[in-house]
C-alpha beads as a LAMMPS data file, in Angstrom:
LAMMPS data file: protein, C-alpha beads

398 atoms
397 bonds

1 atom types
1 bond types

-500.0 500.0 xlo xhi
-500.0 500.0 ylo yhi
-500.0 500.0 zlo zhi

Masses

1 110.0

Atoms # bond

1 1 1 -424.730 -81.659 -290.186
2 1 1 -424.441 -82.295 -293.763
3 1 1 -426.176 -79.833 -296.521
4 1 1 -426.630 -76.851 -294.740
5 1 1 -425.013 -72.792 -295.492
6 1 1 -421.941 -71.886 -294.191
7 1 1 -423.745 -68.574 -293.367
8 1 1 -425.578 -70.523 -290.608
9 1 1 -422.110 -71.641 -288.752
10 1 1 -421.370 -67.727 -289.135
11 1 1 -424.745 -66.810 -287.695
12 1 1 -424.312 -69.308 -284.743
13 1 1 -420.590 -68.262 -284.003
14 1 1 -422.244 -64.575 -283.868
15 1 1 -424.956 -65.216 -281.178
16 1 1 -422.767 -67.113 -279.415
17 1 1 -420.521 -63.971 -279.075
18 1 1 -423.661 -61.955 -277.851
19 1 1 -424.962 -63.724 -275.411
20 1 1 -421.780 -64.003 -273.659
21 1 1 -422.884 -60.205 -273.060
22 1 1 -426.428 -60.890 -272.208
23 1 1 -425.176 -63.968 -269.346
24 1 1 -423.287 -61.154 -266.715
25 1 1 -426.327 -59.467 -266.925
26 1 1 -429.464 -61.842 -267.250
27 1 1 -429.805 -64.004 -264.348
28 1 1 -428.032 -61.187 -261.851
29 1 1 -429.449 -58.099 -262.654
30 1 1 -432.821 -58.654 -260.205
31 1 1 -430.216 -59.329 -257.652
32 1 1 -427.959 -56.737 -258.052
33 1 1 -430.373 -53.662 -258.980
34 1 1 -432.110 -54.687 -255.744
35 1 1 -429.478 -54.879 -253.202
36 1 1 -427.005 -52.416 -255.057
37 1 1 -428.979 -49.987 -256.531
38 1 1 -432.007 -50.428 -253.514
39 1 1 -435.056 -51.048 -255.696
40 1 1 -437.423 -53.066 -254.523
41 1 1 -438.142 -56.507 -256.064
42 1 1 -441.723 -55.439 -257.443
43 1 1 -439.917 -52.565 -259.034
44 1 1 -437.132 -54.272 -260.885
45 1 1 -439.665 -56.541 -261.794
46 1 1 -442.289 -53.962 -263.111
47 1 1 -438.721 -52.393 -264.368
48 1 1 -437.781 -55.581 -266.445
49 1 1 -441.656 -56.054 -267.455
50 1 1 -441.394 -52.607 -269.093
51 1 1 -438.878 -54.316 -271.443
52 1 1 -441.708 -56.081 -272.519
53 1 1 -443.989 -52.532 -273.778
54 1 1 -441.641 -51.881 -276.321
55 1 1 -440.677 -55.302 -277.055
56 1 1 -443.896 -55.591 -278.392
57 1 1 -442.931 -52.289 -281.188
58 1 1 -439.782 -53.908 -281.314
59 1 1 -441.062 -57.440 -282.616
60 1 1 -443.992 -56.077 -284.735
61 1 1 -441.196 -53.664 -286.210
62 1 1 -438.900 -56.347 -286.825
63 1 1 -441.288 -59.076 -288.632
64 1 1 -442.128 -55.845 -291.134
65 1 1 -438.563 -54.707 -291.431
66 1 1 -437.560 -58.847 -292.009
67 1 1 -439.922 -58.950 -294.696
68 1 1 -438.804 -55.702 -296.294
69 1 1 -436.328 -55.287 -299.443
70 1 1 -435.623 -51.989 -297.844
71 1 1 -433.993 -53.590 -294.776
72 1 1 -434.080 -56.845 -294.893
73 1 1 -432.927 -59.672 -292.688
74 1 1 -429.853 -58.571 -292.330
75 1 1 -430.525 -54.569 -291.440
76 1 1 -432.534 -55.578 -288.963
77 1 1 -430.004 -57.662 -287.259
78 1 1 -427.785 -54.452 -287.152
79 1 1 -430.482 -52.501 -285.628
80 1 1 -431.154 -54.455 -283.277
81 1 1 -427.322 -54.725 -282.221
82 1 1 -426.803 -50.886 -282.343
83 1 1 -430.068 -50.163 -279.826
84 1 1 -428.869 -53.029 -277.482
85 1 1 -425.706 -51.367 -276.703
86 1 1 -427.178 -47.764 -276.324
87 1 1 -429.299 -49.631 -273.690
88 1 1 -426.351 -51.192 -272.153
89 1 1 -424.930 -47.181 -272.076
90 1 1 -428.388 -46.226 -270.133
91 1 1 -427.949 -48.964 -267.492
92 1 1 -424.422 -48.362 -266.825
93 1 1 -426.061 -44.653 -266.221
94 1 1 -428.487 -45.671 -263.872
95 1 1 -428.610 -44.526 -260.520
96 1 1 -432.976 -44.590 -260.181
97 1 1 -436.408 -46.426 -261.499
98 1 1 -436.865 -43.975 -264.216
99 1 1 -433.464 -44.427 -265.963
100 1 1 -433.735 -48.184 -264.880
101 1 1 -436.948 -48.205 -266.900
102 1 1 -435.405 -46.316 -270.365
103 1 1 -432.429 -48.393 -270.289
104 1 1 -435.260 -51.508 -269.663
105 1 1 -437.538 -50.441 -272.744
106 1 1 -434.611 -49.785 -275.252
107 1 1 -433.301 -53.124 -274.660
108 1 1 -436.611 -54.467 -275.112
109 1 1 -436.591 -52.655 -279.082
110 1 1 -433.526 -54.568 -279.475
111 1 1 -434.146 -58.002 -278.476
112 1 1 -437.760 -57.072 -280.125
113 1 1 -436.122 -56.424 -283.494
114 1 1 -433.688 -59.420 -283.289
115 1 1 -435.801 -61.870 -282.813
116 1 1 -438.019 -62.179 -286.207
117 1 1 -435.364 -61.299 -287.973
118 1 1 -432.463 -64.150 -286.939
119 1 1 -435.293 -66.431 -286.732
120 1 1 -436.398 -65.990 -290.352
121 1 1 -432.702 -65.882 -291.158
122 1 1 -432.128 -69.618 -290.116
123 1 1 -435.142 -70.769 -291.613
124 1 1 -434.300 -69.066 -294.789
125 1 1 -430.866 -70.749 -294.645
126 1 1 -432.667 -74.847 -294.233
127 1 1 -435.053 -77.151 -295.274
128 1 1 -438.093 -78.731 -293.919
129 1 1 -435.839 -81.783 -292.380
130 1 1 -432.925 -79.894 -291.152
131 1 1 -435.031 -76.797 -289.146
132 1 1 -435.404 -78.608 -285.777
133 1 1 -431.916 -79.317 -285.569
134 1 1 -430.373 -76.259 -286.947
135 1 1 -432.729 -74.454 -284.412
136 1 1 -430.999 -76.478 -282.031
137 1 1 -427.852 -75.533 -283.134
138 1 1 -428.945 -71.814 -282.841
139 1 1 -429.869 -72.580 -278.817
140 1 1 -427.024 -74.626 -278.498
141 1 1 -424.389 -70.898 -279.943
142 1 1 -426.446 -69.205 -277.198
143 1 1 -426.701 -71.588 -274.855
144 1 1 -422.923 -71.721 -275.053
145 1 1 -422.709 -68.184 -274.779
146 1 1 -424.680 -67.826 -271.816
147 1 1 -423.062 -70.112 -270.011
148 1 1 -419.226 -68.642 -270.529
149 1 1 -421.215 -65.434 -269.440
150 1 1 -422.898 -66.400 -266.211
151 1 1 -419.949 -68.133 -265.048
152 1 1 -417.657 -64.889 -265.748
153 1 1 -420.436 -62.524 -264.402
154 1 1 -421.109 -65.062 -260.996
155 1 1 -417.224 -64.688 -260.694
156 1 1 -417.702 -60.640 -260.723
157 1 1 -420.304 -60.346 -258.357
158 1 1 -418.669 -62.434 -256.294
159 1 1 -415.960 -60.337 -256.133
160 1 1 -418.521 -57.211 -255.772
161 1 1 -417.247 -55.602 -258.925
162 1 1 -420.634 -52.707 -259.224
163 1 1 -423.270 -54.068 -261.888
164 1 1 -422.455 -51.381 -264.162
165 1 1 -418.958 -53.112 -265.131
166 1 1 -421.355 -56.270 -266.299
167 1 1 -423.906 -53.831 -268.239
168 1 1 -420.357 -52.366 -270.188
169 1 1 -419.397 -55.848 -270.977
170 1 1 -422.925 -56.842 -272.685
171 1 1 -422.916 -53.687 -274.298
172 1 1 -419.144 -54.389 -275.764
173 1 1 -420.733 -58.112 -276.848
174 1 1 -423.435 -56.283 -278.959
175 1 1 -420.644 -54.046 -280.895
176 1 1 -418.835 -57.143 -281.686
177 1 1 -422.515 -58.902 -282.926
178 1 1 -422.595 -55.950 -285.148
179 1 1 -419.436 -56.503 -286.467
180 1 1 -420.247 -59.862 -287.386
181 1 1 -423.364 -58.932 -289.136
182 1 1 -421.834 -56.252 -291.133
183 1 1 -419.191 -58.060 -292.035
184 1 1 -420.108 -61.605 -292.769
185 1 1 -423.563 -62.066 -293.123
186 1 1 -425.168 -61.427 -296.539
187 1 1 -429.182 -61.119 -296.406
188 1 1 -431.083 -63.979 -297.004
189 1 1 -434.228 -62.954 -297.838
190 1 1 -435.795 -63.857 -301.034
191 1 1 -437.627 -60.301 -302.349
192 1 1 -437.741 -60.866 -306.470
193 1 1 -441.208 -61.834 -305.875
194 1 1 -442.354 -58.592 -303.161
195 1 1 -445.676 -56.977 -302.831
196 1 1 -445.763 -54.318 -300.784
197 1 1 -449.639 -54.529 -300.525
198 1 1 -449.162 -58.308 -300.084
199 1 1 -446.701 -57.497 -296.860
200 1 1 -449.182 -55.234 -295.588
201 1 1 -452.073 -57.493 -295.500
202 1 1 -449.695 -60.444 -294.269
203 1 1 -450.175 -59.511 -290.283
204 1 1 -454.134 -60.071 -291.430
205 1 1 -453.337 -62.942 -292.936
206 1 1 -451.370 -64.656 -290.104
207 1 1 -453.298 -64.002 -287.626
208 1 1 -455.951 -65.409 -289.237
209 1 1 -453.979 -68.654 -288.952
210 1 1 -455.605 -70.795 -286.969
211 1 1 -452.917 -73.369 -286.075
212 1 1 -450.490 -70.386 -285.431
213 1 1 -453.007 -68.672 -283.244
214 1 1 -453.906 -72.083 -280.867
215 1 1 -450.390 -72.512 -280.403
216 1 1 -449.556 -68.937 -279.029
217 1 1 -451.440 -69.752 -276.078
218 1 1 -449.104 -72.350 -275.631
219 1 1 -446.086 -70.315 -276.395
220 1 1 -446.758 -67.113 -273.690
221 1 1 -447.233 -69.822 -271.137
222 1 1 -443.708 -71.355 -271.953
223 1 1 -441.855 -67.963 -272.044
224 1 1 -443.653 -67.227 -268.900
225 1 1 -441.957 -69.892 -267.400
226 1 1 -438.705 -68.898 -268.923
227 1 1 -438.680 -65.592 -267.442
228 1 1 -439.761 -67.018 -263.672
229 1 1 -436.264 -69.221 -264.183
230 1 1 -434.039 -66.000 -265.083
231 1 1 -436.205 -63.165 -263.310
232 1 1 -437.755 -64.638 -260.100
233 1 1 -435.581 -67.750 -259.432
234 1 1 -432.404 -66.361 -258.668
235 1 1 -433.740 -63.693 -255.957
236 1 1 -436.193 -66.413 -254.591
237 1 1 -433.111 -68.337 -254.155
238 1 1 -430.668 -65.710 -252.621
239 1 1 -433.650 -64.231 -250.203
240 1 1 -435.967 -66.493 -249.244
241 1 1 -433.768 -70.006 -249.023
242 1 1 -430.661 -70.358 -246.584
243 1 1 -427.527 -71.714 -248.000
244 1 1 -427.580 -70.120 -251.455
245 1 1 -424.868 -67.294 -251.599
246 1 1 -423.718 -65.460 -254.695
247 1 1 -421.380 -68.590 -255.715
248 1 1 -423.486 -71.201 -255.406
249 1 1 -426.153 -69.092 -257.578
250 1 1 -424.174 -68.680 -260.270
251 1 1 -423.086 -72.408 -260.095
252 1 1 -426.311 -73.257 -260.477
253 1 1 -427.433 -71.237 -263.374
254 1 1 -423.827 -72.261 -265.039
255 1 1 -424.591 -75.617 -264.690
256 1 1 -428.104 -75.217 -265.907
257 1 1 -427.200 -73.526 -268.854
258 1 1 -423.955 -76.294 -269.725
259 1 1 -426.738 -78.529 -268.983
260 1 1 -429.119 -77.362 -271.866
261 1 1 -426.228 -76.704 -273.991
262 1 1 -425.196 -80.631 -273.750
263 1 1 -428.682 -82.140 -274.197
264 1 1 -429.897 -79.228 -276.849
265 1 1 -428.773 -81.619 -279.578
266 1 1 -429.494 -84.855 -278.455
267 1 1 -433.063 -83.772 -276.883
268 1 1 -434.217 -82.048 -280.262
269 1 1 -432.984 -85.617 -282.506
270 1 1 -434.570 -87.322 -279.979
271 1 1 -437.881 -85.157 -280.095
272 1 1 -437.496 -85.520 -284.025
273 1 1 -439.276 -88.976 -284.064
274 1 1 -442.708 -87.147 -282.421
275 1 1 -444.820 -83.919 -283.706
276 1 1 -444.024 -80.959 -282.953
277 1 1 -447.191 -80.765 -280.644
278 1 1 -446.223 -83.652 -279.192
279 1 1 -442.510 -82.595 -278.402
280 1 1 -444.137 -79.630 -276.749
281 1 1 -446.179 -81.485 -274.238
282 1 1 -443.092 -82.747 -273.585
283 1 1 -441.455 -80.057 -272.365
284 1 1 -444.631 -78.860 -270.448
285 1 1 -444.508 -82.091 -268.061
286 1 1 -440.822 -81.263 -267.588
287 1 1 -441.488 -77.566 -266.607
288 1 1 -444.254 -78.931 -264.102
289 1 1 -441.727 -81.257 -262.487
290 1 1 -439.265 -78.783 -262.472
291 1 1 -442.013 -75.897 -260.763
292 1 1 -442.439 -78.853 -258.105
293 1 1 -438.606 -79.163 -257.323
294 1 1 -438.245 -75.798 -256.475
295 1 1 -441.646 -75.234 -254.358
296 1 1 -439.177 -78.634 -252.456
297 1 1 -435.948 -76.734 -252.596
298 1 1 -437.835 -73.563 -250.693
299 1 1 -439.041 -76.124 -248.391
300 1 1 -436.673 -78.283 -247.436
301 1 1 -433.429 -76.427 -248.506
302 1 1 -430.912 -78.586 -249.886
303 1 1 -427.958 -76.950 -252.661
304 1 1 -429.113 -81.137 -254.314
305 1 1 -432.773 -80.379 -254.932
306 1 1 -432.057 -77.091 -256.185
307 1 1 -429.547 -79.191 -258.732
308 1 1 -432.112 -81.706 -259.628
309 1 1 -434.796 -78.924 -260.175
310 1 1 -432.662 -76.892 -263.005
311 1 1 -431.767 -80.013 -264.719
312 1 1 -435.216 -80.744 -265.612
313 1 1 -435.836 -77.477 -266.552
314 1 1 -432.754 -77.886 -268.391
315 1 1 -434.588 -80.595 -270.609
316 1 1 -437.878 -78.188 -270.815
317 1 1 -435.913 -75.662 -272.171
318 1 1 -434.239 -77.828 -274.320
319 1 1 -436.867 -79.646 -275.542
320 1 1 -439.445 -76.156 -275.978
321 1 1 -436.905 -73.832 -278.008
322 1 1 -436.344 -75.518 -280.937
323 1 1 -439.742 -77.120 -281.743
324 1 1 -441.689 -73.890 -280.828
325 1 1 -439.522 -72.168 -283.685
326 1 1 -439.700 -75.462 -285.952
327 1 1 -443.212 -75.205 -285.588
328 1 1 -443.575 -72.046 -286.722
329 1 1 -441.226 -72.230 -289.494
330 1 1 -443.288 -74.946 -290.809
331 1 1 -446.408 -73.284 -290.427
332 1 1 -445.682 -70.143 -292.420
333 1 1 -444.781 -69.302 -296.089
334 1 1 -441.296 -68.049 -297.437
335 1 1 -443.000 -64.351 -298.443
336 1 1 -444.571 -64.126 -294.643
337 1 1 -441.522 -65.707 -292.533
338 1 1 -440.532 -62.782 -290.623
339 1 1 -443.797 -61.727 -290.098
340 1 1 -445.024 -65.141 -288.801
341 1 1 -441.819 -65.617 -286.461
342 1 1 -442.550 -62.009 -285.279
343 1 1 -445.583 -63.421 -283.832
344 1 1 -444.218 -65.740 -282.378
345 1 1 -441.541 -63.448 -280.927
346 1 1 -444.621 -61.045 -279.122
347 1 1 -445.223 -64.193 -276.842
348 1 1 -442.042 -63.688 -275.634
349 1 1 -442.357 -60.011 -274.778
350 1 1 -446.261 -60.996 -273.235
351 1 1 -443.852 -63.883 -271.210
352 1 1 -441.393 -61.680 -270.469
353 1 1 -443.995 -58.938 -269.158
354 1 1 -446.174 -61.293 -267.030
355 1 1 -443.162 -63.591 -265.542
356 1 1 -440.868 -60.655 -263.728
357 1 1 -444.329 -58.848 -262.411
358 1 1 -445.903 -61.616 -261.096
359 1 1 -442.823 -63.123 -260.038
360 1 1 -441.845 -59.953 -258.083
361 1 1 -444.990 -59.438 -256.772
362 1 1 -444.910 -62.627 -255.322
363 1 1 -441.806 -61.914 -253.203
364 1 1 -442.638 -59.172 -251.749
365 1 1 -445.478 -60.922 -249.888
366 1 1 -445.280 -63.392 -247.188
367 1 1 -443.347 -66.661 -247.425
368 1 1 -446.410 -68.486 -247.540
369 1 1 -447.143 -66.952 -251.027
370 1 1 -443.370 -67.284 -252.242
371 1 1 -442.997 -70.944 -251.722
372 1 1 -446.662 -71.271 -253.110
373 1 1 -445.559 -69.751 -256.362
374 1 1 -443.770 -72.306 -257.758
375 1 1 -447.165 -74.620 -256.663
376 1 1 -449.366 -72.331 -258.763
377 1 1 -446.448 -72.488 -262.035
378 1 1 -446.849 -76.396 -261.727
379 1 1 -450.492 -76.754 -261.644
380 1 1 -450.913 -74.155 -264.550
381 1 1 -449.354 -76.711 -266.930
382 1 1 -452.513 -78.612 -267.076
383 1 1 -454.016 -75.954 -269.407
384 1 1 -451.088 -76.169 -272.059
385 1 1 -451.483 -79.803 -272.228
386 1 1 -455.240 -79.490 -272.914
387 1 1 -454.252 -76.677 -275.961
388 1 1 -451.946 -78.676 -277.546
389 1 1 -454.094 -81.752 -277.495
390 1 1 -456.718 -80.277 -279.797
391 1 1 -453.933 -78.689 -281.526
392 1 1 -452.524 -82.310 -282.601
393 1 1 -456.011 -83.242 -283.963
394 1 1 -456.386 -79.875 -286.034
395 1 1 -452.748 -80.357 -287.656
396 1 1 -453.511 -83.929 -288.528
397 1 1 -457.132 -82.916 -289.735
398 1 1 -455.032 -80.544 -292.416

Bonds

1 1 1 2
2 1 2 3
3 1 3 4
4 1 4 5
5 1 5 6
6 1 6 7
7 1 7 8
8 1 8 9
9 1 9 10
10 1 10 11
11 1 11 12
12 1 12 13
13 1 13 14
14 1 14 15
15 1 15 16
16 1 16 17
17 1 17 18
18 1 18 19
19 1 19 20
20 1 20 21
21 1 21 22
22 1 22 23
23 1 23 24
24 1 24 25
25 1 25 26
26 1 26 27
27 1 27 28
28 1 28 29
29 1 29 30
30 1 30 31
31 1 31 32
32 1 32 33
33 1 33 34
34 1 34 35
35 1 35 36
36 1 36 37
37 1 37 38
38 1 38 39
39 1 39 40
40 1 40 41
41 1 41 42
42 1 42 43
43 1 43 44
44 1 44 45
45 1 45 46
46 1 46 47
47 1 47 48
48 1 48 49
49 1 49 50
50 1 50 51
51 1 51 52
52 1 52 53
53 1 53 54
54 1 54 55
55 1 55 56
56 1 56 57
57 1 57 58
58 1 58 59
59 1 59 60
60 1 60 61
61 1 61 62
62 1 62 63
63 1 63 64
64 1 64 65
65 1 65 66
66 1 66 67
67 1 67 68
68 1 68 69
69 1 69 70
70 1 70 71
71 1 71 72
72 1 72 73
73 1 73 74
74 1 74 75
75 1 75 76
76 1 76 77
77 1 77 78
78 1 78 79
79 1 79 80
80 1 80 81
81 1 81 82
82 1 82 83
83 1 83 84
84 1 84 85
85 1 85 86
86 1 86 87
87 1 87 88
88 1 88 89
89 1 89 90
90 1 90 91
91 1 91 92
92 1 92 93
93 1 93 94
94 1 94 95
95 1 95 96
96 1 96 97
97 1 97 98
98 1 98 99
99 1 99 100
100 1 100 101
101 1 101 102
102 1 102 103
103 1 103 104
104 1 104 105
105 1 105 106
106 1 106 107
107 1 107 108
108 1 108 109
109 1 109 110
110 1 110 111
111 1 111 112
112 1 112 113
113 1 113 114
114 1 114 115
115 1 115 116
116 1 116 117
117 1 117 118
118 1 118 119
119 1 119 120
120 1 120 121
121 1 121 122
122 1 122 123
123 1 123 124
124 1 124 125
125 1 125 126
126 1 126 127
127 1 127 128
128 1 128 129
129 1 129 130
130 1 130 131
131 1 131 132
132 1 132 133
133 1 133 134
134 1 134 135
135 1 135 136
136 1 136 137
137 1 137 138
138 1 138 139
139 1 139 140
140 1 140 141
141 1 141 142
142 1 142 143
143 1 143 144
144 1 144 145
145 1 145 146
146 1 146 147
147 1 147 148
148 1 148 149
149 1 149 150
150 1 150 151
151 1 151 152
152 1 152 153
153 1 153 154
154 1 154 155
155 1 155 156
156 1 156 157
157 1 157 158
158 1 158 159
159 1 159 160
160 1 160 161
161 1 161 162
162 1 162 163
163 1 163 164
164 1 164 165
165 1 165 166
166 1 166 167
167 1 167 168
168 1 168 169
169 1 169 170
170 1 170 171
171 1 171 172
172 1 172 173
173 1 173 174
174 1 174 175
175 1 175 176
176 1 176 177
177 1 177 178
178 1 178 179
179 1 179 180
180 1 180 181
181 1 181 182
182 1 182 183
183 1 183 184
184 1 184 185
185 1 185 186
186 1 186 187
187 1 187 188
188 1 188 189
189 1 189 190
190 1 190 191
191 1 191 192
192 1 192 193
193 1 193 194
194 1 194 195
195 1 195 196
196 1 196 197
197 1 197 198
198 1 198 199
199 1 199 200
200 1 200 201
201 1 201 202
202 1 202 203
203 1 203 204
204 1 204 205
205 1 205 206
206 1 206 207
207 1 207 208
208 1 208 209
209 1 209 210
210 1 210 211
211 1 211 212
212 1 212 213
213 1 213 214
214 1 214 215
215 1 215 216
216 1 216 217
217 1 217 218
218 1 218 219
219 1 219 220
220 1 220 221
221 1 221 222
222 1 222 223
223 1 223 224
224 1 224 225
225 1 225 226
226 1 226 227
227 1 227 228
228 1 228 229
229 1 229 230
230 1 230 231
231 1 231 232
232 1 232 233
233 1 233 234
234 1 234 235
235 1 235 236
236 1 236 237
237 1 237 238
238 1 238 239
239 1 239 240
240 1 240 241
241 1 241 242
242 1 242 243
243 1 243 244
244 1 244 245
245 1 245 246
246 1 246 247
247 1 247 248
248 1 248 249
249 1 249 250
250 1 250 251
251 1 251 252
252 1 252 253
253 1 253 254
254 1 254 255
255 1 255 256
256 1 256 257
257 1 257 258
258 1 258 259
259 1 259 260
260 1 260 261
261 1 261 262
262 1 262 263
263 1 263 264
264 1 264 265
265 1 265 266
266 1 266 267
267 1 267 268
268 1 268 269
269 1 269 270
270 1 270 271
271 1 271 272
272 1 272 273
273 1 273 274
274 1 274 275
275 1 275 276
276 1 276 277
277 1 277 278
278 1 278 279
279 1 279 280
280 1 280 281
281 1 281 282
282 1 282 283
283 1 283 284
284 1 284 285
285 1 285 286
286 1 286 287
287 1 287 288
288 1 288 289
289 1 289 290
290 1 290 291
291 1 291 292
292 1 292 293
293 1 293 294
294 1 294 295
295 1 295 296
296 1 296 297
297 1 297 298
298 1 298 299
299 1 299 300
300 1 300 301
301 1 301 302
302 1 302 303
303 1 303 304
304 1 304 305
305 1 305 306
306 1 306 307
307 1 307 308
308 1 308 309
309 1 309 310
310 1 310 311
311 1 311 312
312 1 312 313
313 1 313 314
314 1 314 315
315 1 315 316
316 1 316 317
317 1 317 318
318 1 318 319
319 1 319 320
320 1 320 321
321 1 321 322
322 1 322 323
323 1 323 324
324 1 324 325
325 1 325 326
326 1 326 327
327 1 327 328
328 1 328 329
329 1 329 330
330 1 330 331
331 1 331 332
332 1 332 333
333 1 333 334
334 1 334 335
335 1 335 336
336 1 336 337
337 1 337 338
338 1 338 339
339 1 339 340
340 1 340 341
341 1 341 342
342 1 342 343
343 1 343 344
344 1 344 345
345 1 345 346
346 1 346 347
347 1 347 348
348 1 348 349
349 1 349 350
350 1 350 351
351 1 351 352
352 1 352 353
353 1 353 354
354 1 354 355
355 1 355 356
356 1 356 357
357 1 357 358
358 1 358 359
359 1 359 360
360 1 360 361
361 1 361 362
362 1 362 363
363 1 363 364
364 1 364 365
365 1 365 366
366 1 366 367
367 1 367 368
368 1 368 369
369 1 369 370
370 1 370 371
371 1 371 372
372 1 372 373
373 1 373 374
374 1 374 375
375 1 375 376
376 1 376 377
377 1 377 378
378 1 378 379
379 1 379 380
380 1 380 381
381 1 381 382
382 1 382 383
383 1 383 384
384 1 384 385
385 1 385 386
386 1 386 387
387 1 387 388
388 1 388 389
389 1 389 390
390 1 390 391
391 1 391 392
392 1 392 393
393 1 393 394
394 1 394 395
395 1 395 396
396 1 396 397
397 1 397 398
């Protein structure tokens, strides 16, 4: 794309690099802290749901920090990076649910810090026309990422390497993000015109947004369903449906993720000729079809169902990431950027806290309830459609 910084094709390249890290360990950690380390589903879940408690610090700290001359965009970023791999050092410690649980709530700081402040980086870095496709771009680096990391970590645990040699390898990815940072990214946050009193009143101010505040609603139930695809899929699949060993797993989570990364492009210039509300709904139909493929996988069994149930969500995801951030960008002024994509990044740590706790509780009941699950995900869609609805009519009303 024409017009846009050269600091965003750094930024890109860099998240790429870290999520590399993040794919050994995202969609096979439930698995492997269960039947390696012998936690129980509910508590890895609870575990990863703790992420969420300080994600919540984490993302409030970053949206402040974003906005801060003190530390800026760009110090942020290398927070965020430094606390990630001291996490990385506490799982590869790990031997019970307490350390489990540290290792889980520093890495929810980091991912809480990162968030507001990449976010406000890229929309720093574009215009009003180019932010849902350079937000694309952004998914696409880590959709890349991901997928060169689930198909190296699938390859590991097939081989029964111990999960601590895929926590080193994340950690290692989020040394080299900090070396990135540091030494190519400038900040790119405009502060000639700061207030400190101004920035301290802005968390007032945006949540007094009404617009903003309608669509988080919207945007905890998406991430919910994010974290049921990376949390509770994967051990739904490997213990509660025959025929899915550790290879075919990770095939299927590689080929989701390639999936998302092909289509993140075309999906969001597609998605460019509707709102942003619109777009959404979008993605919310997919995610019910998607909930409906997998209640049919647990059902019938069948490696194709499974297929045809992660390329739809495939299109959900690629179709919710970049308009929920375009959205948002859109909706909130230059001074109050990181503070409004904060926000937006606390519906991910409420997602991420509901999604593994629910999810796990769920399978650790009966069968009944586990294959019912994926029912209840589908029919829940209904209420997002009905939010973004009235959201459509208040946007076009301003």
């Amino acid at each position: 794309m024409k017009g846009f910084s050269g600091q965003v094709g750094i930024l890109a390249a860099g998240r790429c690099l870290s999520q590399i890290g993040n794919g050994f360990t995202i969609f096979y950690a439930p698995i492997l802290f269960v039947n390696q380390l012998g936690l129980s589903a509910t508590a890895v879940g609870i575990g990863i749901g703790s992420g969420a408690i300080s994600g919540v610090l984490g993302r409030f700290l970053g949206g402040t920090f974003a906005d801060s001359p003190l530390v800026g965009r760009r110090g942020t970023l290398l927070l965020s990076a430094a606390i990630s791999a001291l996490a990385d050092l506490v799982f590869i410690c790990t031997h019970n649910l307490p350390i489990f649980i540290i290792g889980n709530l520093l890495m929810g700081l980091g991912i809480g810090l990162y968030w507001p402040a990449t976010e406000a980086a890229v929309a720093d870095l574009t215009t009003d026309g180019q932010r849902n496709d350079i937000f694309a771009i952004m998914r696409l680096a880590d959709n890349i990422g991901l997928s060169w990391g689930v198909v190296l970590g699938g390859a590991l645990m097939a081989a029964e390497y111990n999960y601590r040699v895929l926590c080193a390898i994340d950690g290692i990815s989020f040394v080299i993000f900090f070396g990135i940072v540091y030494g190519a990214i400038a900040e790119t946050g405009d502060f000639s015109k700061h207030d400190s009193n101004q920035r301290l009143q802005g968390w007032m101010i945006a949540l007094r947004d009404r617009p903003l505040t309608i669509f988080l609603v919207v945007n905890i139930l998406c991430t919910t369903y994010l974290s049921q695809l990376q949390s509770t899929l994967p051990l739904y699949l490997s213990n509660f449906v025959s025929g899915f060993d550790p290879k075919i797993i990770s095939g299927l989570f590689a080929w989701y993720i390639v999936f998302v990364a092909l289509c993140q492009l075309p999906v969001a210039r597609w998605l460019n000729r509707f709102s942003r509300p619109q777009a959404l709904g979008i993605s919310l139909l997919l995610w019910e079809v998607g909930f409906g493929l997998i209640w049919v996988t647990g059902v019938m069994g069948g490696v194709i169902w499974a297929i045809l149930a992660l390329s739809i969500m495939g299109l959900a995801t690629a179709a919710y990431t970049p308009s929920a951030s375009a959205l948002v960008a859109d909706l909130a002024p230059p001074s109050r950027r990181g503070i409004y994509m904060s926000i937006n990044a606390q519906c991910w740590a409420i997602g991420y806290f509901i999604g593994p706790s629910l999810g796990g509780w769920a399978l650790d009941r009966s069968r009944y309830i586990a294959d019912g699950f994926w029912l209840a995900a589908a029919v829940s869609v209904g209420l997002g459609i009905l939010i973004l609805q009235y959201l459509q009519g208040l946007l076009q009303k301003n």
